[in-house]
C-alpha positions in Angstrom: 46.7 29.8 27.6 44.5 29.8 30.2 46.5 27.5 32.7 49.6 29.9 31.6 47.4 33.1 33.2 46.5 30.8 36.4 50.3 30.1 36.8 51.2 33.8 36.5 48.3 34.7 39.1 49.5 32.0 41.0 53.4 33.7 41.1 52.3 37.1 41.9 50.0 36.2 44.6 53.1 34.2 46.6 55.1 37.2 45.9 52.6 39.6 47.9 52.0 37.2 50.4 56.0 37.2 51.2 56.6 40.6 51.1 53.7 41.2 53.6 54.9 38.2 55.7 58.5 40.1 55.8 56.8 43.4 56.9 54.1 41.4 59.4 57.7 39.9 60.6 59.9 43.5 61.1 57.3 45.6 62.9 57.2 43.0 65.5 60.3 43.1 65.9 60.4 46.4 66.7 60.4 47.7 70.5 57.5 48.5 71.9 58.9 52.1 72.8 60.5 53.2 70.2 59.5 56.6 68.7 59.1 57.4 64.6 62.4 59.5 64.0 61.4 63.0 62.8 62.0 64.5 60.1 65.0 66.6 59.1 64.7 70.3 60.1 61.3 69.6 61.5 63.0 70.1 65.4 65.9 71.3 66.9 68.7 69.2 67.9 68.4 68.2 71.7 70.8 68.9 74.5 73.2 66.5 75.4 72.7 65.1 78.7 73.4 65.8 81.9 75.5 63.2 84.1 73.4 60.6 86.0 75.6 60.7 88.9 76.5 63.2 90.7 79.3 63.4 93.8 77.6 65.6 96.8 79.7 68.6 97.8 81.5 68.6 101.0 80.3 71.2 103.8 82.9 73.1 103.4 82.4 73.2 99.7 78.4 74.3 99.5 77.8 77.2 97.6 77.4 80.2 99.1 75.2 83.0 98.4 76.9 85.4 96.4 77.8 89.1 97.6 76.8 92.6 95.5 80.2 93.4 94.0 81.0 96.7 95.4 81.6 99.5 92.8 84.9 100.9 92.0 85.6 104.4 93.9 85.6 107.2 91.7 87.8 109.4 93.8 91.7 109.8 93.3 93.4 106.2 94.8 96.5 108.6 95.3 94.8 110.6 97.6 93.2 107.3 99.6 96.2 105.7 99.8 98.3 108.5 101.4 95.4 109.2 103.9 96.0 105.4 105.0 99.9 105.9 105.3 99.5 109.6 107.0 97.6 107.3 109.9 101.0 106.1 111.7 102.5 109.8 111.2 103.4 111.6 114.3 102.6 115.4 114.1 105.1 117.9 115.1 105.9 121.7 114.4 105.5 123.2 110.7 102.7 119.5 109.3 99.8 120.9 108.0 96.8 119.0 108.3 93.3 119.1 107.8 90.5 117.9 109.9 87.2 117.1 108.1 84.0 116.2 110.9 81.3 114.3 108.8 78.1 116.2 107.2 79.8 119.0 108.9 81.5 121.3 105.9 81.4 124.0 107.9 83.8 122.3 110.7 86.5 121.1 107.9 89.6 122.9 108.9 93.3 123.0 107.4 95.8 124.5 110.4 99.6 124.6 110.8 100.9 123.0 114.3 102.5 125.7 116.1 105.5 125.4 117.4 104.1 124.6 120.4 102.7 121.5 119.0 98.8 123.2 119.3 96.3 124.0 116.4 93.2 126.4 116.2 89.7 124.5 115.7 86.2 126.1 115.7 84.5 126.1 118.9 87.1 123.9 120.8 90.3 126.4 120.4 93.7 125.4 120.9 94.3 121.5 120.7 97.2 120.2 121.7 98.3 117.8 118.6 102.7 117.6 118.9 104.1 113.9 119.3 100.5 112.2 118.5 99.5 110.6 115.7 96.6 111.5 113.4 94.4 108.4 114.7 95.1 110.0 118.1 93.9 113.4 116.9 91.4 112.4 115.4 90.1 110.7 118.6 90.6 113.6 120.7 88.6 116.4 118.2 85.8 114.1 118.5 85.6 113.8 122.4 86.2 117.2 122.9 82.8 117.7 120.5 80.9 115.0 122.4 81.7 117.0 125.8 81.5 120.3 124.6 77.9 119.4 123.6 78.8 120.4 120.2 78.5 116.4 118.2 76.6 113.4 119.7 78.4 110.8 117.5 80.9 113.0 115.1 83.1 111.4 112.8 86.4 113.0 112.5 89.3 112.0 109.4 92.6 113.9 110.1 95.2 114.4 106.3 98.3 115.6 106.3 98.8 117.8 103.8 102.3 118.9 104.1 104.9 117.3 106.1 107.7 119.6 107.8 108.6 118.3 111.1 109.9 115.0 110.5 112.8 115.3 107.6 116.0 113.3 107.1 118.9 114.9 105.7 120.5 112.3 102.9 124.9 113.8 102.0 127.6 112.6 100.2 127.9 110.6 96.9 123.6 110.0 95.9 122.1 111.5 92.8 120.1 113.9 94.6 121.2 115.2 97.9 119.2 117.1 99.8 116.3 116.8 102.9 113.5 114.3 102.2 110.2 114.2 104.7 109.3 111.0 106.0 105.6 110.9 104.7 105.4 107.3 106.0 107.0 105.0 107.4 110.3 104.3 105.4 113.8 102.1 105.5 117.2 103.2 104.5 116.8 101.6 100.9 113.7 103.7 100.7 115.2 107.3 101.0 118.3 106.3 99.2 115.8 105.9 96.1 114.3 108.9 97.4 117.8 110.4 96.5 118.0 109.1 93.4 120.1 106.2 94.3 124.2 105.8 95.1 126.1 107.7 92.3 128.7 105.7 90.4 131.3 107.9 92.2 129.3 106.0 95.9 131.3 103.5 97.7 128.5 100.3 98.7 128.9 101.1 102.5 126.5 103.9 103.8 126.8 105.4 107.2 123.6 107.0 109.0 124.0 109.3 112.0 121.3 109.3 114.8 120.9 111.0 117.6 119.7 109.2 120.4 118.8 111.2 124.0 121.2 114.3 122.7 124.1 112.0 121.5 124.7 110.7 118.2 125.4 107.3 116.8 126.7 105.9 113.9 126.1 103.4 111.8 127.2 101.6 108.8 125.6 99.1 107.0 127.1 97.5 103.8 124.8 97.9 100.2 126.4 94.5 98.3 125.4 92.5 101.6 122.1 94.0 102.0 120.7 93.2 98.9 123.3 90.1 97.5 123.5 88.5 100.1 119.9 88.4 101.4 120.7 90.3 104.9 117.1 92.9 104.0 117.1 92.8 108.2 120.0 95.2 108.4 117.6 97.4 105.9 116.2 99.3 109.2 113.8 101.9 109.3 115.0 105.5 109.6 113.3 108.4 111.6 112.8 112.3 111.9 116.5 113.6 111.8 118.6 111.2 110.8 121.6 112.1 108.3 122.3 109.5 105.8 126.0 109.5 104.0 127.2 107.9 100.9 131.2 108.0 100.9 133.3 108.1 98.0 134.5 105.0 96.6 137.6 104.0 97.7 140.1 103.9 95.1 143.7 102.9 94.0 146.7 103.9 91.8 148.2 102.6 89.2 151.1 103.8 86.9 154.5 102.6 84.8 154.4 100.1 82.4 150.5 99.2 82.3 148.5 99.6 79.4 145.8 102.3 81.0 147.7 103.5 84.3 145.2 106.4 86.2 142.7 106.3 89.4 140.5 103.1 89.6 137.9 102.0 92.0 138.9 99.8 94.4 136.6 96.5 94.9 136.2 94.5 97.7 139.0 92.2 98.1 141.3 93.0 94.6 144.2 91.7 94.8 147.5 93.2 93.2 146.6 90.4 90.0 143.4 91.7 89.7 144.6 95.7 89.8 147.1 95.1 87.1 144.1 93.1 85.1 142.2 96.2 85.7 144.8 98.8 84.2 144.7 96.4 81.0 148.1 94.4 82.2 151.9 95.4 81.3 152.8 96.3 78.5 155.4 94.4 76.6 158.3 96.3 78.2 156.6 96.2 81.6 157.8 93.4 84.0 155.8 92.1 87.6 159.5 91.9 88.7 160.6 94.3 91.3 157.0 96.0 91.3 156.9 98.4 94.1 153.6 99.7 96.5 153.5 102.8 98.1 151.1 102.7 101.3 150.7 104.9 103.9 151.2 103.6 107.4 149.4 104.3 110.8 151.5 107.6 111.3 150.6 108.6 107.7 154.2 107.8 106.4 154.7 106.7 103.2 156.3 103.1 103.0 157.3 101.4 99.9 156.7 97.7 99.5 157.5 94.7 97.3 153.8 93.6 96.3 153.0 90.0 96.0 150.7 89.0 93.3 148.2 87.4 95.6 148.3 90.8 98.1 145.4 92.6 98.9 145.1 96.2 97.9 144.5 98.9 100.4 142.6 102.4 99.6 144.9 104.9 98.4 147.6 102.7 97.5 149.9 103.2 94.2 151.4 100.5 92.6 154.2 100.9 90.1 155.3 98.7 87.5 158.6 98.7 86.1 160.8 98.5 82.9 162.2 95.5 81.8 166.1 95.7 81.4 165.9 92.7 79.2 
């Protein structure tokens, strides 16, 4: 028994001695810097980190000190905007404007040019304003305050508030005909919106009448080419009294044996073929044999023709289609 309880002393005692050789063995094989891991929850999870390298910025790419963003203005932008536009406006009998000097209320004046071109201000008097823009006028009130020994440094702002001297007149086949100011400066397209745009009774040309030196001159300028075709340079800008005209459509006649014979508009280029495809073609007794075209000539005659198919039609023509007599 007794060399049975040595044994078994024996056994444990090599087991302890491995286990501690094994832990002895592990913790030096641990490295030198490495740090106990905590315990969950005991920290918060760390950042991920930042790149080790890093690319320098160009000079033209260095960061540059930010600006104070400006607030948004609180007045109307409607009013602003037209202010800016008015600038380029030339002043002439019947505009109504109003001049406004700086820290001044008491100098802010709203006058009617005369039909001598000359407003009214406080201390100055008559100013002579006709033909000159508001920048100009707004230059000259303030010089005649600096001589006058009225301002050292004023700041003058000129508004139109109601334009009446420059108008154009827009006639004939628009939506809205009538007399539009020019407010600003402005193409054709521009007051033909203005109008309310060509009716559908409008042909695509559009004549405008100016007068230049006392004599007029016209000009015609073709819608389907303006915009189609890309030519916006023959979109020109119009001025104080010129007439703009919208024609009729042209049209054309057809009657006989068609399926919907009346008054159609005449396109650019329709051929006879294309006028009878219009009316909704013959009808089953019709025939394109012996078609006839009345036109009238130079002398304003009436001719009759035999149409062919591939024939252009003319404005005011009338083409009849006949019976078959088979």
């Amino acid at each position: 028994m007794a060399a049975t309880s040595s044994k078994l002393r024996l056994g444990v005692g090599t087991i302890c001695l491995t286990v501690l050789t094994w832990v002895a063995s592990a913790s030096a094989q641990q490295p030198p810097n490495a740090t106990t891991q905590p315990k969950p929850g005991s920290t918060k999870p760390a950042a991920p980190a930042a790149p080790t390298s890093v690319t320098p910025a160009r000079p033209s790419e260095q960061p540059r000190p930010t600006e104070p963003v400006k607030a948004a203005p609180t007045s109307e932008p409607i009013a602003a905007a037209r202010a800016t536009e008015s600038r380029d406006y030339v002043l002439g009998a019947g505009d109504v404007i109003r001049i406004n000097v700086f820290d001044r209320p008491e100098m802010t004046t709203e006058a009617r040019v005369s039909e001598t071109g000359k407003i009214r201000f406080p201390l100055i008097g008559d100013i002579e304003v006709g033909g000159q823009s508001t920048g100009e006028v707004e230059k000259r009130v303030a010089d005649l305050l600096i001589s006058g020994n009225y301002l050292r440094k004023p700041q003058v702002s000129v508004i139109v508030v109601t334009y009446r001297s420059q108008q154009i007149s827009v006639l004939g086949q628009v939506n809205r005909p009538g007399r539009y100011p020019l407010e600003q400066p402005s193409k054709l397209s521009d007051m033909l919106a203005m109008a309310g745009g060509i009716a559908p009774s409008g042909a695509d040309t559009v004549k405008l009448v100016r007068y230049v030196e006392g004599r007029p001159q016209l000009m015609e300028f073709d819608q389907t080419q303006m915009f189609e075709a890309g030519q916006l340079d023959k979109d020109i800008s119009v001025r104080g009294g010129d007439v703009i005209y919208v024609p009729r459509v042209p049209v054309f006649y057809i009657y006989g044996e068609v399926q919907r014979p009346g008054q159609f508009r005449l396109e650019a280029n329709m051929t006879v073929m294309q006028a009878l495809s219009v009316a909704g073609g013959i009808t089953l007794r019709g025939t394109v044999k012996n078609m006839r075209l009345n036109r009238r000539d130079a002398k304003g005659n009436m001719v009759t023709l035999p149409p062919d198919m591939n024939d252009l039609v003319q404005p005011n023509d009338v083409i009849y289609v006949r019976e078959s007599l088979f």
